[in-house]
C-alpha positions as a Python dict, from the first residue, in 0.01 Angstrom:
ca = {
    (1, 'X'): (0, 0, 0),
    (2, 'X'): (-98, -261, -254),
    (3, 'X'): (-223, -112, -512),
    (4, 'X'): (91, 137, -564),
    (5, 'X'): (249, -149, -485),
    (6, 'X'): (178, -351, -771),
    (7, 'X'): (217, -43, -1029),
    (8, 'X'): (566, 53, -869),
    (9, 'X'): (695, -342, -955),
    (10, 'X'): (568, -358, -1256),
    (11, 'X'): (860, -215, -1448),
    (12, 'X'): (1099, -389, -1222),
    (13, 'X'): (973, -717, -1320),
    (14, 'X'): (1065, -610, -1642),
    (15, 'X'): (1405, -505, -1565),
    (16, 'X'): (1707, -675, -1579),
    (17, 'X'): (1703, -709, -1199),
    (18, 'X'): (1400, -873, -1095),
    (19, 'X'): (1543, -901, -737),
    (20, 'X'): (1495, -493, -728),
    (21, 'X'): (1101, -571, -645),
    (22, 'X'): (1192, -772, -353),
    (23, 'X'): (1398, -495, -263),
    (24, 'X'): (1086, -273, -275),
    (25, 'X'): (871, -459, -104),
    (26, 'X'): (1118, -579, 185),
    (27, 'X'): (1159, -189, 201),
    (28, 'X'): (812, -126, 231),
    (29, 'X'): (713, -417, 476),
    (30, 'X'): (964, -300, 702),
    (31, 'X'): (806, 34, 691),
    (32, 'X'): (462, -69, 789),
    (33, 'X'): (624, -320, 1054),
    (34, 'X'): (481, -570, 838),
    (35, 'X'): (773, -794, 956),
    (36, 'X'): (668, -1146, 871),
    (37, 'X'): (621, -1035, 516),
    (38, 'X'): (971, -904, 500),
    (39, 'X'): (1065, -1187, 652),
    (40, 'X'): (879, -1386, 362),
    (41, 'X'): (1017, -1152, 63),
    (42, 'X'): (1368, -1180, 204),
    (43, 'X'): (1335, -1586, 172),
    (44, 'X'): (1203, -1543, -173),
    (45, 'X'): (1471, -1310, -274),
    (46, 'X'): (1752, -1585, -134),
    (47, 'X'): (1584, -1850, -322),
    (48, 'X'): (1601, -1665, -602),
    (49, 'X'): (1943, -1630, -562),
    (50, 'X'): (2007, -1973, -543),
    (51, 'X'): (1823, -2082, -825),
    (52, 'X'): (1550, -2225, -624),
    (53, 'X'): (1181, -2249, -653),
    (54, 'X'): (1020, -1964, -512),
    (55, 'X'): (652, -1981, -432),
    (56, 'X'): (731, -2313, -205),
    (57, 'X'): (1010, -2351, 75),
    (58, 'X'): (1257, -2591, -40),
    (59, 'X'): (1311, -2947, 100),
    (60, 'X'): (1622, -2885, 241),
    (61, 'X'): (1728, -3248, 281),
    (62, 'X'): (1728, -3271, -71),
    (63, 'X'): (1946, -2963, -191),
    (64, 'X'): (2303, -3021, -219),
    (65, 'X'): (2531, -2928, 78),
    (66, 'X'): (2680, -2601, -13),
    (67, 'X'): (2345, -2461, -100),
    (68, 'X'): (2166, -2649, 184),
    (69, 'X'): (2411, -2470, 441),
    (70, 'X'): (2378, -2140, 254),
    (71, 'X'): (2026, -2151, 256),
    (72, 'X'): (1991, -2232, 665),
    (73, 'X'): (2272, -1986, 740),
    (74, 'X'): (2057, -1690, 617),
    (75, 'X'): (1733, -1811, 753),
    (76, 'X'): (1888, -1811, 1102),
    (77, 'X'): (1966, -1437, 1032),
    (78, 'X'): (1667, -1370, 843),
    (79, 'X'): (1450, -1512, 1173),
    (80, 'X'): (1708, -1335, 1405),
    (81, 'X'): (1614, -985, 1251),
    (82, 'X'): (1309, -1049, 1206),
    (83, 'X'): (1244, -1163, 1567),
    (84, 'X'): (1407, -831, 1703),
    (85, 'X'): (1259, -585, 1486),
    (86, 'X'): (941, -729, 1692),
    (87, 'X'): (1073, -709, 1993),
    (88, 'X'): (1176, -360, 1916),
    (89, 'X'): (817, -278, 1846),
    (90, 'X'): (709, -408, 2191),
    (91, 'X'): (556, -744, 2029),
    (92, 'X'): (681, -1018, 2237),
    (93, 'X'): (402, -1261, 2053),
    (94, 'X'): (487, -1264, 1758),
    (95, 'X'): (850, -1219, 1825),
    (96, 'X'): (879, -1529, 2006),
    (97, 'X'): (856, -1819, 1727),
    (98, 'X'): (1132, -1643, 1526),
    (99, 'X'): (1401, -1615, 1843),
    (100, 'X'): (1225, -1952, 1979),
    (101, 'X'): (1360, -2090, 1616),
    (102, 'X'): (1728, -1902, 1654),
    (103, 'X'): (1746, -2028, 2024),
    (104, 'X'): (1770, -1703, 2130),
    (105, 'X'): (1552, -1714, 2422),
    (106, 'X'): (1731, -1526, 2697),
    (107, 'X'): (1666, -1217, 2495),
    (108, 'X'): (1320, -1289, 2512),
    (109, 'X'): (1316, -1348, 2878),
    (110, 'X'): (1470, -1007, 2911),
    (111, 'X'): (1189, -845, 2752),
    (112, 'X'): (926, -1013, 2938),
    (113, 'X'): (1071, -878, 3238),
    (114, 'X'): (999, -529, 3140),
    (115, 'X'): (634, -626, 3088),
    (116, 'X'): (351, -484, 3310),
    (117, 'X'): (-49, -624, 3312),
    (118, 'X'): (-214, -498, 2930),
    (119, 'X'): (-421, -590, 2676),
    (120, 'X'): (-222, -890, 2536),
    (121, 'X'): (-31, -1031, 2838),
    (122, 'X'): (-318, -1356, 2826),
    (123, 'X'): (-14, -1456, 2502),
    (124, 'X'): (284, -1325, 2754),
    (125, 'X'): (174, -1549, 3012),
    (126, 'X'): (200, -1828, 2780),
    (127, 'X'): (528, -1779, 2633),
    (128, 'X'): (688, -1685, 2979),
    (129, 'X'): (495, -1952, 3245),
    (130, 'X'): (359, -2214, 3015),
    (131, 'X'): (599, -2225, 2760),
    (132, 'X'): (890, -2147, 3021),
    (133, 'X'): (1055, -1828, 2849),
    (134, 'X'): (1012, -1658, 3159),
    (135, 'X'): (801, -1869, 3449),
    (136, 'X'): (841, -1636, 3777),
    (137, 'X'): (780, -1307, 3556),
    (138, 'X'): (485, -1494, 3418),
    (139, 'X'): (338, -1601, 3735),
    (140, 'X'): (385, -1254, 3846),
    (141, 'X'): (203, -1108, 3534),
    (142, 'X'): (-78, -1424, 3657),
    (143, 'X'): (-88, -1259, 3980),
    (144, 'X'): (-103, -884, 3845),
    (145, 'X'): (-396, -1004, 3588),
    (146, 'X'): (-607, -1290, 3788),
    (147, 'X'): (-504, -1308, 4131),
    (148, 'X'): (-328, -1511, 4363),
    (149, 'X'): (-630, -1842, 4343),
    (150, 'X'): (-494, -1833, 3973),
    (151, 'X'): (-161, -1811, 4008),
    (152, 'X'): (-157, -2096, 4250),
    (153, 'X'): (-352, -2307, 4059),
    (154, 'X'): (-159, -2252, 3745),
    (155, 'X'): (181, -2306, 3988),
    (156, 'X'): (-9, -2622, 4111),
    (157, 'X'): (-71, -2771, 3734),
    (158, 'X'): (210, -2654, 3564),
    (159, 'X'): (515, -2533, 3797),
    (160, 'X'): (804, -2722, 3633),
    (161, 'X'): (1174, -2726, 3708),
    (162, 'X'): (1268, -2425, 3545),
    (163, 'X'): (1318, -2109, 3837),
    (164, 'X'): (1079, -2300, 4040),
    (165, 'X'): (1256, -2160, 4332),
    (166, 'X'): (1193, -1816, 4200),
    (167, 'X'): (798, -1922, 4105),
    (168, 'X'): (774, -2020, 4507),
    (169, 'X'): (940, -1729, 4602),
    (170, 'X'): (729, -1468, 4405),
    (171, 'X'): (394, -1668, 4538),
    (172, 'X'): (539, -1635, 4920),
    (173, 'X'): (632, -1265, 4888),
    (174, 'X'): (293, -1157, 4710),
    (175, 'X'): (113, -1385, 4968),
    (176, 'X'): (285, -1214, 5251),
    (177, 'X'): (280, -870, 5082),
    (178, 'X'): (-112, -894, 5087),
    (179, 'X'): (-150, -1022, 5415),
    (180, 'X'): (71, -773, 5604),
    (181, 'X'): (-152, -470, 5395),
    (182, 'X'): (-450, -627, 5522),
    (183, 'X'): (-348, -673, 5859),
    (184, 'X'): (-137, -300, 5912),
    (185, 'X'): (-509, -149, 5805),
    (186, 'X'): (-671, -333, 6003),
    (187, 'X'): (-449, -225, 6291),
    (188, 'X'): (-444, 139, 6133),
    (189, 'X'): (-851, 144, 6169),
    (190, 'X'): (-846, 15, 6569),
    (191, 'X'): (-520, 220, 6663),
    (192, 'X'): (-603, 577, 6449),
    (193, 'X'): (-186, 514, 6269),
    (194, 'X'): (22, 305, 6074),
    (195, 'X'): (274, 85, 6233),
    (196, 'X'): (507, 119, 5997),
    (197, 'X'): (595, -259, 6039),
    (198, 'X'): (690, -444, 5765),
    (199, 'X'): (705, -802, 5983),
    (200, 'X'): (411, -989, 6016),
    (201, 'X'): (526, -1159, 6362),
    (202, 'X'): (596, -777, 6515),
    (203, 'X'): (242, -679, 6360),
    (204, 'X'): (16, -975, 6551),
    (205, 'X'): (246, -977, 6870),
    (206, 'X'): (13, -854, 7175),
    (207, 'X'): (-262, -792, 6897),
    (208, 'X'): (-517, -1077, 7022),
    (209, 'X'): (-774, -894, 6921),
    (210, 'X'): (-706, -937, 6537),
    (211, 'X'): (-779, -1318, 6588),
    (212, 'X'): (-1157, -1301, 6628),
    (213, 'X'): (-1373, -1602, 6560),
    (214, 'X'): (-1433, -1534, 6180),
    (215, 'X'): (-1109, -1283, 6154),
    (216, 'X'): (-935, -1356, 5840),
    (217, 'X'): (-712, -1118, 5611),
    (218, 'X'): (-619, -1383, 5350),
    (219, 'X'): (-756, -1689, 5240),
    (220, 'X'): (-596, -1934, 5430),
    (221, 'X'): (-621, -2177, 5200),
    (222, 'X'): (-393, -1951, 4964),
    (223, 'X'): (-133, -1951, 5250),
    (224, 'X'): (-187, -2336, 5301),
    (225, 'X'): (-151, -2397, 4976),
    (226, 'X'): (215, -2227, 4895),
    (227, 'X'): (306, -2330, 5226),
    (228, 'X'): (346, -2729, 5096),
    (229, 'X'): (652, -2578, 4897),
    (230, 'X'): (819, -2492, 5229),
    (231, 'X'): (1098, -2850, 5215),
    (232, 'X'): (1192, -2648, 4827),
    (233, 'X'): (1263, -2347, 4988),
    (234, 'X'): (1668, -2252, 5016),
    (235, 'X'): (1598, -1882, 4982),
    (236, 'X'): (1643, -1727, 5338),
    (237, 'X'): (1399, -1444, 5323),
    (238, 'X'): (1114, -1661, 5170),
    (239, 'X'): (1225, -1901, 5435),
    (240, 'X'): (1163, -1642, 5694),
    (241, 'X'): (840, -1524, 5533),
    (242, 'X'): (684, -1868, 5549),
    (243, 'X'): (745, -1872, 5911),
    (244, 'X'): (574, -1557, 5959),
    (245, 'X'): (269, -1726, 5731),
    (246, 'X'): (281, -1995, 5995),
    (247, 'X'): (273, -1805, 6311),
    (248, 'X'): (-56, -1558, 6175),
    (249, 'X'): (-180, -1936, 6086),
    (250, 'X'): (-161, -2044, 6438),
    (251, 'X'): (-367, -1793, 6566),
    (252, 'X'): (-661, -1846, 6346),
    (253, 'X'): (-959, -1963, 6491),
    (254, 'X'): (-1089, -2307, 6417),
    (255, 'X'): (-1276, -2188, 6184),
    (256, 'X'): (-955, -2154, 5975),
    (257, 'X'): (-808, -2428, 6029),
    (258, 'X'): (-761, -2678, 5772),
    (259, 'X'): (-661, -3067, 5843),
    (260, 'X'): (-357, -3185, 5573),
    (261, 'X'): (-150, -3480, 5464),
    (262, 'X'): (58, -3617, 5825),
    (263, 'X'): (321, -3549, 5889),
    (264, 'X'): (170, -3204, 5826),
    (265, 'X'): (-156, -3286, 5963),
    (266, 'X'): (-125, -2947, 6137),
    (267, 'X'): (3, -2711, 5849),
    (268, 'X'): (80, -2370, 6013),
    (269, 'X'): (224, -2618, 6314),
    (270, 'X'): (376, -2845, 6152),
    (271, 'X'): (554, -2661, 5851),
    (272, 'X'): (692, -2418, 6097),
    (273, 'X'): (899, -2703, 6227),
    (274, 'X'): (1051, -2784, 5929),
    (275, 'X'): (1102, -2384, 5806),
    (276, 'X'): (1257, -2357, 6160),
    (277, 'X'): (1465, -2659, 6127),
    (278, 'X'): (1568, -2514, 5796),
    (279, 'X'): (1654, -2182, 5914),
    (280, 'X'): (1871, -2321, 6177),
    (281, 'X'): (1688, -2244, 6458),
    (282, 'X'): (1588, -2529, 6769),
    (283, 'X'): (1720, -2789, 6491),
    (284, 'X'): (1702, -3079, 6703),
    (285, 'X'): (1396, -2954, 6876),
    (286, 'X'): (1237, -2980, 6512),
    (287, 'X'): (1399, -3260, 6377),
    (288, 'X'): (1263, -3429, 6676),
    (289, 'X'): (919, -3342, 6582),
    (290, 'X'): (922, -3525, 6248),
    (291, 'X'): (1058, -3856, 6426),
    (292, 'X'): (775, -3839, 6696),
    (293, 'X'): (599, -3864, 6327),
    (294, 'X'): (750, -4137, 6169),
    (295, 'X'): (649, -4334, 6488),
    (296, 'X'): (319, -4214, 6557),
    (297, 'X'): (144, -4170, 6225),
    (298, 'X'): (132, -4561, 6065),
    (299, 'X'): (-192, -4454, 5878),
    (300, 'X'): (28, -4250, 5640),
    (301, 'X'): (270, -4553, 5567),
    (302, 'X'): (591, -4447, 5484),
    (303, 'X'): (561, -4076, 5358),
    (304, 'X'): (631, -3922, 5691),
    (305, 'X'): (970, -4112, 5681),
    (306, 'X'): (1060, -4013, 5359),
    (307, 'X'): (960, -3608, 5451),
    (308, 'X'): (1224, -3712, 5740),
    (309, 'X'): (1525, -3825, 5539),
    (310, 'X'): (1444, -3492, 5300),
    (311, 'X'): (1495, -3297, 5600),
    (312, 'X'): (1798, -3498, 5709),
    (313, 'X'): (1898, -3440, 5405),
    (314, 'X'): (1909, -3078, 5351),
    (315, 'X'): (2039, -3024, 5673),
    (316, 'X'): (2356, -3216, 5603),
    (317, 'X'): (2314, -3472, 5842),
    (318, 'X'): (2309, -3769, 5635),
    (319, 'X'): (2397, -4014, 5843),
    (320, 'X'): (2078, -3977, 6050),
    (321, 'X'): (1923, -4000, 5760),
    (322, 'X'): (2017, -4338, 5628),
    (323, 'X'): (1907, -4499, 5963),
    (324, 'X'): (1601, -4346, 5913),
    (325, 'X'): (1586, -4489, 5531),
    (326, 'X'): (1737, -4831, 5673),
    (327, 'X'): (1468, -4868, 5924),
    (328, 'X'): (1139, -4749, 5719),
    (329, 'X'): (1209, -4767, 5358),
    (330, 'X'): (1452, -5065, 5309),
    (331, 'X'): (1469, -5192, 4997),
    (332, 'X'): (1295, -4867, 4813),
    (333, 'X'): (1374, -4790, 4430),
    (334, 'X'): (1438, -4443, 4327),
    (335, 'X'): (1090, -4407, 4091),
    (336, 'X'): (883, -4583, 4468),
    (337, 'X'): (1001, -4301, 4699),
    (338, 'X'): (1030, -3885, 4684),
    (339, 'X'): (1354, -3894, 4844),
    (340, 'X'): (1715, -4058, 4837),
    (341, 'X'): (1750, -4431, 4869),
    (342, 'X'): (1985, -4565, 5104),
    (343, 'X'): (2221, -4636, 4861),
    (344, 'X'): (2212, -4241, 4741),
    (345, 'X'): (2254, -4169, 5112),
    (346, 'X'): (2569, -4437, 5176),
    (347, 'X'): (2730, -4211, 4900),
    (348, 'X'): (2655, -3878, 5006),
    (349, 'X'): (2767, -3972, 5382),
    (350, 'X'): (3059, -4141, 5225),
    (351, 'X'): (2997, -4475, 5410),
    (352, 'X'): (3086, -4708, 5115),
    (353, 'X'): (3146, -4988, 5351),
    (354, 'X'): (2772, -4964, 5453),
    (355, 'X'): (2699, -4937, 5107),
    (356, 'X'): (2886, -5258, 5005),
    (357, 'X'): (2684, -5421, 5254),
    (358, 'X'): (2396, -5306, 5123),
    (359, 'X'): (2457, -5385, 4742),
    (360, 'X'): (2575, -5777, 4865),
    (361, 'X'): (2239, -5780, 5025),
    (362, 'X'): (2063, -5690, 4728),
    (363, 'X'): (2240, -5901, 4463),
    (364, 'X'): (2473, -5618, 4304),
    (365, 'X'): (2772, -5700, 4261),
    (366, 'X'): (2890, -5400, 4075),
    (367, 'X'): (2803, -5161, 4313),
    (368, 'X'): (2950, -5383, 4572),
    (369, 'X'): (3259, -5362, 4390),
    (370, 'X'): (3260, -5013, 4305),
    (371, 'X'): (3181, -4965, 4742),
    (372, 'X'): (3488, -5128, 4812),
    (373, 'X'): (3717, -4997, 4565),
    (374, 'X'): (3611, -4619, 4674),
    (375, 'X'): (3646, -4744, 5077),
    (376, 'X'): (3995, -4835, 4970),
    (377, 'X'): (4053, -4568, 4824),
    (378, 'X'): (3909, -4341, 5077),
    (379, 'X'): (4160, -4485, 5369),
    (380, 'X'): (4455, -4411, 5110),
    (381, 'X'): (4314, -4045, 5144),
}
């Protein structure tokens, strides 16, 4: 288009409207979904406008209010239309700095979730995991594109707070999703039919025969590996899914069987005790587990304790849990430990007297204060 271009502006530079060749060319930008040079004319034509210089963007600081907030006002809306006419085109890419600019990032995140494996998801993938637009959908689109050993390394390195739940939850049901395929055809070769089972735990039961000395359907170390989430989990399916991981992982062969951190020295034993424990099932049978821990395993220091009071913790029962902090990790800061301090755990258990004690043991006096106003006031209550 440049060439007609140039000879269709000609006489409009000569016009009394000048701004009619922006007009053109914003016209025929938008036409070839040349959007970030409509984007550019429209700019040009607002400086002009304004009485601004128009081959540089202005230093904003230094125009005068009224035109300062003019100026921003239509470059939000200029970047807002610019971003969706991208979006509407199916460009996420380059779509993203203009909304990322407008804060408009949920509407992003909506169209990443309509996204399926192509040629440019590599620059998806990095606006919706990396970038955090998007991070389960984008793990997803990892898993869809690399693999699972991807995914979970790019989890591993880069999982941040954002829908980290979700993140965990789309590695669990992708890790069990694969599993139970490779197990039901393994099944469907020996039997001659499908199961039709969609439980891992019903597929193995009084199947011994799947557990050979080199059997494996998965890498272990994949289920191993998402399995450390487990004390994040809330979500009861995933919850219910990891336990299924565990019990396949029990049956393994030694060959399979890989030694971790105490007190999950024993993954596919050990993490079952705390899914379990989560999932409300034999709590005290599994809580007991984890103290037999604390006790037994001094070569880990004080971890085991603190996996303990995490536990305690999410199961409510924080009383239990500040003994356990009082006895194993007194005296721990917040930034030393991976779990509440005892003065976190005073509050949530609503023992301020114990927490008074604690602060006049430790020199605060405006905690211990603050414990005995709220015990007061508590008894009022």
């Amino acid at each position: 288009m440049l060439e007609p271009a140039f000879e269709a502006i000609g006489p409009m530079l000569e016009s009394g409207d000048p701004a009619s060749s922006l007009d053109y060319l914003i016209r025929q930008f938008r036409e070839s979904k040349d959007y970030h040079l409509a984007f550019e004319a429209k700019l040009i034509k607002k400086r002009l406008e304004l009485g601004l210089p128009l081959t540089l963007a202005p230093n904003l600081a230094a125009l005068p209010p009224d035109i300062q907030t003019t100026y921003q006002q239509f470059l939000v809306e200029a970047a807002q239309e610019t971003g969706e006419s991208f979006l509407a085109n199916g460009d996420i890419p380059k779509a993203w700095p203009y909304l990322r600019a407008t804060g408009d990032v949920q509407r992003v995140a909506a169209a990443i979730e309509k996204v399926e494996t192509g040629e440019n998801v590599e620059a998806v993938i990095e606006i919706a995991f990396m970038q955090g637009v998007h991070p389960a959908k984008g793990l997803d689109l990892v898993i869809q594109k690399y693999g699972l050993c991807r995914a979970l390394t790019y989890f591993g390195g880069n999982g941040g707070e954002k829908d980290r739940a979700q993140c965990i939850g789309v590695l669990a049901h992708n890790i069990y999703s694969e599993l139970l395929e490779s197990l039901n055809n393994a099944v469907e070769e020996r039997e001659g039919q499908k199961t039709g089972l969609t439980s891992i735990t019903e597929l193995i039961a009084s199947r011994d025969w799947l557990f050979g000395e080199y059997s494996s359907y998965i890498d272990p170390s994949h289920i191993v590996s998402v399995l450390q989430y487990s004390p994040e989990v809330t979500d009861p399916e995933t919850l219910r899914q990891f336990h299924d991981l565990c019990e396949y992982g029990k049956r393994l062969s030694a060959n399979f069987q890989f030694p971790g951190r105490p007190p999950f020295e024993n993954p596919f034993v050990d993490y079952d005790h705390f899914v379990q424990a989560l999932r409300g099932i034999d709590v005290d049978e599994h809580i007991a587990h984890f103290r037999e821990q604390v006790v037994a395993v001094e070569s880990a220091g004080n971890w085991p304790a603190q996996i303990l009071v995490n536990l305690l913790v999410r199961l409510d029962r924080y009383r239990e849990a500040l003994e356990i902090s009082l006895e194993y990790l007194p005296g721990a800061n917040a930034s030393e430990i991976a779990c509440p301090t005892a003065q976190q755990l005073c509050e949530l258990a609503g023992d301020f007297e114990r927490l008074a004690e604690l602060a006049r043991e430790r020199g605060d006096v405006l905690t211990y204060v603050a414990a005995h106003l709220e015990a007061a006031a508590t008894t009022r209550r």
